[in-house]
N, C-alpha and C positions, 0 to 999 in steps of 0.2 A: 739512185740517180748517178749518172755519170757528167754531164752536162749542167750549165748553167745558158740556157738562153736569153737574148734578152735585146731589147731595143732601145736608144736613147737621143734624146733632142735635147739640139744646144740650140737657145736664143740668143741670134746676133743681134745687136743693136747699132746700126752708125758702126759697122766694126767691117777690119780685113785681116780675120786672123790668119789667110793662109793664101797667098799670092803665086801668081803666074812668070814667066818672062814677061821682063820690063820689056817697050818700045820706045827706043830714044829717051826720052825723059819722063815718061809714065809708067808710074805702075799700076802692073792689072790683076785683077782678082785671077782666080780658078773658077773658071764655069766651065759647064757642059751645056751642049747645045740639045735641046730633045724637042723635038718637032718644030724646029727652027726658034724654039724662045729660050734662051740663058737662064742657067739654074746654078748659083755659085753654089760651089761644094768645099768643104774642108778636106784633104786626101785623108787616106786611113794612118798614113807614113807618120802627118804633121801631128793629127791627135795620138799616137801612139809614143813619138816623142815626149808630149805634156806628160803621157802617162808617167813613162821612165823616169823624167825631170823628178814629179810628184814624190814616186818610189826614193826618189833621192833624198830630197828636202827629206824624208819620213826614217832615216838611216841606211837604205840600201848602197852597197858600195858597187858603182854603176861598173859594167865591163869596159876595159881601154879601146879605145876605136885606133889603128894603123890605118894610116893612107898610103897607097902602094898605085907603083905604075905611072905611066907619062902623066903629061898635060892635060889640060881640060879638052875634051871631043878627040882625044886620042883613047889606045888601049889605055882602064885604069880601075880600078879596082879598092875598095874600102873593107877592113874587115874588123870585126871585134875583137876580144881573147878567146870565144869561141870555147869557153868552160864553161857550161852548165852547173857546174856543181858549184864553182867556188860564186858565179854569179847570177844571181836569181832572175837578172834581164834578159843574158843567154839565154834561162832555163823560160823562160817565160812568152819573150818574144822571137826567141828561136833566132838563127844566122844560118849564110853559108860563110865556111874559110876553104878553099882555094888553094892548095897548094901549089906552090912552084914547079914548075914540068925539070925544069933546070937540077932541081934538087932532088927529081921524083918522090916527093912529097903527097901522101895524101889528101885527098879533098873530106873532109868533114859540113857534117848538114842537121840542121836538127829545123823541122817542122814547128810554126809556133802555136802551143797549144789556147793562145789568146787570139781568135779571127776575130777583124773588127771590119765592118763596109767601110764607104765611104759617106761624108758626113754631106749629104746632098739635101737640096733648100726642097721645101715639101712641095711651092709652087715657083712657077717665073718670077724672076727678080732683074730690074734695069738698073743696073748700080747708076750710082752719083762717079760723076769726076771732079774732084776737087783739083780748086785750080792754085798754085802756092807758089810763092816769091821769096827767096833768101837777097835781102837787100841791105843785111845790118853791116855798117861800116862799109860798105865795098860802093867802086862807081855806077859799075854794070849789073846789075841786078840778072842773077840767076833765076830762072823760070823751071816749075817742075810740076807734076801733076799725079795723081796715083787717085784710083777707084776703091770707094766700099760701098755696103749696100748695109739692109737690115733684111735677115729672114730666120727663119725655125730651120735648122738643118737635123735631118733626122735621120740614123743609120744603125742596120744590125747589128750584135755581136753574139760571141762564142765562144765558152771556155771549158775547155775538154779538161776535166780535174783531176781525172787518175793520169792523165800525161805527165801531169803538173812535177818535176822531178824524177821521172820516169827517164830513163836515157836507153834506146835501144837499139841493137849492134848488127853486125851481120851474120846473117846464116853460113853455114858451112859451105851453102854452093854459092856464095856471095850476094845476094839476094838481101834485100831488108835496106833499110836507110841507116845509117851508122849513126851516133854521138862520137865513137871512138873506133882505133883501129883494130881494137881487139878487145876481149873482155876482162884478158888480163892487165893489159894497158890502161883500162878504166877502174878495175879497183885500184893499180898502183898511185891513181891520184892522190894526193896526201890528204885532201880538205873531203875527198868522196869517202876516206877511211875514219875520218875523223869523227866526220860526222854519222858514221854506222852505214854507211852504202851495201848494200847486197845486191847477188845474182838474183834474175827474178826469170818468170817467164809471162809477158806483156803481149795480147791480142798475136796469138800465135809468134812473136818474136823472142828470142833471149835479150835479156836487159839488165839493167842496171836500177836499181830504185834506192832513193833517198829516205830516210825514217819517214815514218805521217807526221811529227810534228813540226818537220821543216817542211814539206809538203805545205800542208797546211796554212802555217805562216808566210808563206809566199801566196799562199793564195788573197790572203788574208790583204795584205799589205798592198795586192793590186786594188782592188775593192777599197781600201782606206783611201789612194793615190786617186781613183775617180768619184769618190765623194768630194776629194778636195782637188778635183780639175781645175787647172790653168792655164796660161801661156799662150802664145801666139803671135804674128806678128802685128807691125804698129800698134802698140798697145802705148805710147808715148803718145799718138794721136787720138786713135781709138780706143781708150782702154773699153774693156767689157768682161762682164763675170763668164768665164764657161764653164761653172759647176750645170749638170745638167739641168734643165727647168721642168724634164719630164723622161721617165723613166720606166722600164717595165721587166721585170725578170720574172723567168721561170725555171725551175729545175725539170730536166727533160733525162728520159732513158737514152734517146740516141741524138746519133750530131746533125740532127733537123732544127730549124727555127721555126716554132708554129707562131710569129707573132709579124712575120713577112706583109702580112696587109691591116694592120690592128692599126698603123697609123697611118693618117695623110692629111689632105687639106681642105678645110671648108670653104671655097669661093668666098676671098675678100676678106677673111675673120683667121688665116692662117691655119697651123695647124691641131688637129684634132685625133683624139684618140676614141676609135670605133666599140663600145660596148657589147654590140650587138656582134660584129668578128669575133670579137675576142670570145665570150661565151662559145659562139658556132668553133672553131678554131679547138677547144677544153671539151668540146663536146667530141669531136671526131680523131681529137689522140686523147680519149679516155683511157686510161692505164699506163701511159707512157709519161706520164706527168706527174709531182708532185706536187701538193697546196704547202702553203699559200703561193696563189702571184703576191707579188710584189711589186707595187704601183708608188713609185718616189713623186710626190705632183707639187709643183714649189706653189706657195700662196700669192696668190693675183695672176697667173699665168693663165691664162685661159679660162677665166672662172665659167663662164657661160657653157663652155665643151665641159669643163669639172663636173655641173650639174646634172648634165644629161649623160654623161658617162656615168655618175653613180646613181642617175636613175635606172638607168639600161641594166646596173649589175646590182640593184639594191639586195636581191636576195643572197647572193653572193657573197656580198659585203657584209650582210648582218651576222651569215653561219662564219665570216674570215675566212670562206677560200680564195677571198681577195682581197690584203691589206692597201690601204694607201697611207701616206706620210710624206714629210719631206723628203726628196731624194737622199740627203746624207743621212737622217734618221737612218734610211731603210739599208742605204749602204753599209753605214758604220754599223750597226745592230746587227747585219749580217756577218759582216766582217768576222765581229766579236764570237756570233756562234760557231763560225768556221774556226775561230785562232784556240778558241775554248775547248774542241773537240765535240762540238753537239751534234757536227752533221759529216762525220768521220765516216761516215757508209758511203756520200756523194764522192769519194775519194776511192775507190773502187767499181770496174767496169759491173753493172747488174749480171746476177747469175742469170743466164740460159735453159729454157724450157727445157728440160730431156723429152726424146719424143722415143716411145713404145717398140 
């Protein structure tokens, strides 16, 4: 397996973890409008930061961000350290850095091997506007006002794992996406030598690879950081839990998502995870998949879709080609077999049929 695919739902409650431009003195959610009705969403940017945050709090030592360039709505530009190797968020969530035309400076880019959607409400949602007054001590009381709602937001993801520390350069007629300028320039890095980096040769490119056990533990460490998801905004007014409330992985041969329609929403009862897709879905990429899925389902979440989805997959469920558990159960327990070395083959593109 080269892939982990996988889909996951966060239940908001009373919550606005991820806001719009404000208007005068409101603040507004992030929605999208689809057939003229509001659906707030979480971007992928907002959850992807909790992620990093997580990685943090857990020891990762995060890459430095520079800010570079004018004014706000002028030319302007943000960028990381743009070192994969010495930092696993680079390596992970990928950047571009930008070089300076002034200095002729190269541009460097690195693909992130972590796609996430966006974290979109399963059905129409009419937020609430709360209406709020700061009046302590002062004559004139301040008026001020900001939107949340409650919904199930539910979005794909995707983690390509042999990329995972993989860094790879340009071809001789300059073709390929670089990590670095050169490939001697990428072993010269002190922390890529340190920690045993080699020449490789990655999906027809020349590369750079980091040992499997750093590989690994980075893989490892993202998987720990979304068992223990966080953060958001107002959470001073709204706080709310976003460890996921429902969850679904697969190990896949290639960078498809078969789990693109496994979720959605039951009229009025939220959202629901489809038994019946999912089997059809395991059925028509037979061989491109490995068992077990992996079903994280928090307890009281949906108990009533719980029942009918492990009726739908009873049989399933009883040989274990489909576990369920807590979502951090299934995450941490993964984690562990990735950091341990148990599934050290999903760390490697699948060989290739030779044909006659």
């Amino acid at each position: 397996m080269a892939y982990l695919a996988g889909t996951m739902v966060l239940a908001v409650q009373a919550g606005a973890p991820n806001n719009g431009k404000g208007e005068e003195t409101t603040g507004r959610i992030k929605h999208a409008r689809i057939r003229g009705q509001r659906y707030p969403y979480v971007s992928a940017q907002a959850a992807r930061r909790w992620l990093r945050e997580g990685m943090v709090e857990r020891g990762m030592v995060p890459s430095p961000v520079t800010r570079v360039g004018k004014a706000q709505s002028k030319a302007q530009k943000a960028t990381t350290g743009a070192d994969p190797v010495r930092y696993a968020d680079d390596d992970l969530f990928g950047y571009m850095s930008a070089g300076a035309k002034k200095d002729n400076a190269a541009t460097t880019l690195r693909d992130s091997p972590f796609l996430l959607g966006t974290l979109m409400s399963v059905e129409p949602v009419y937020p609430t506007e709360d209406f709020g007054v700061m009046s302590r001590s002062i004559s004139e009381p301040v008026l001020h006002s900001h939107e949340f709602y409650t919904a199930d937001l539910a979005a794909p993801f995707l983690l390509d794992l042999p990329r995972i520390g993989t860094f790879t350069l340009p071809g001789d007629d300059g073709k390929g996406r670089p990590n670095y300028l050169s490939q001697e320039q990428a072993l010269q890095v002190a922390e890529a030598a340190a920690l045993g980096a080699t020449p490789t040769r990655f999906r027809d490119q020349m590369a750079v690879r980091l040992p499997l056990a750093e590989r690994t533990r980075r893989a490892a460490m993202l998987l720990e950081a979304l068992a223990h998801l966080s953060g958001g905004a107002k959470q001073a007014l709204h706080y709310g839990d976003r460890t996921p409330s429902l969850l679904v992985m697969v190990p896949f041969k290639g960078g498809v998502n078969p789990l693109a329609n496994v979720v959605d929403n039951e009229e009025g009862a939220g959202v629901r995870l489809r038994g019946d897709v999912l089997l059809k879905e395991l059925q028509a990429w037979q061989g491109e998949w490995e068992g077990p899925v992996r079903i994280g389902w928090r307890p009281g979440f949906r108990d009533a879709t719980r029942e009918i989805f492990e009726k739908q997959c009873a049989t399933e469920l009883e040989e274990q080609r489909i576990v369920i558990d807590h979502p951090r159960t299934i995450l941490l327990g993964l984690a562990a077999d990735v950091r341990e070395g148990r599934l050290n083959a999903w760390f490697e593109d699948p060989a290739q049929p030779t044909t006659a």
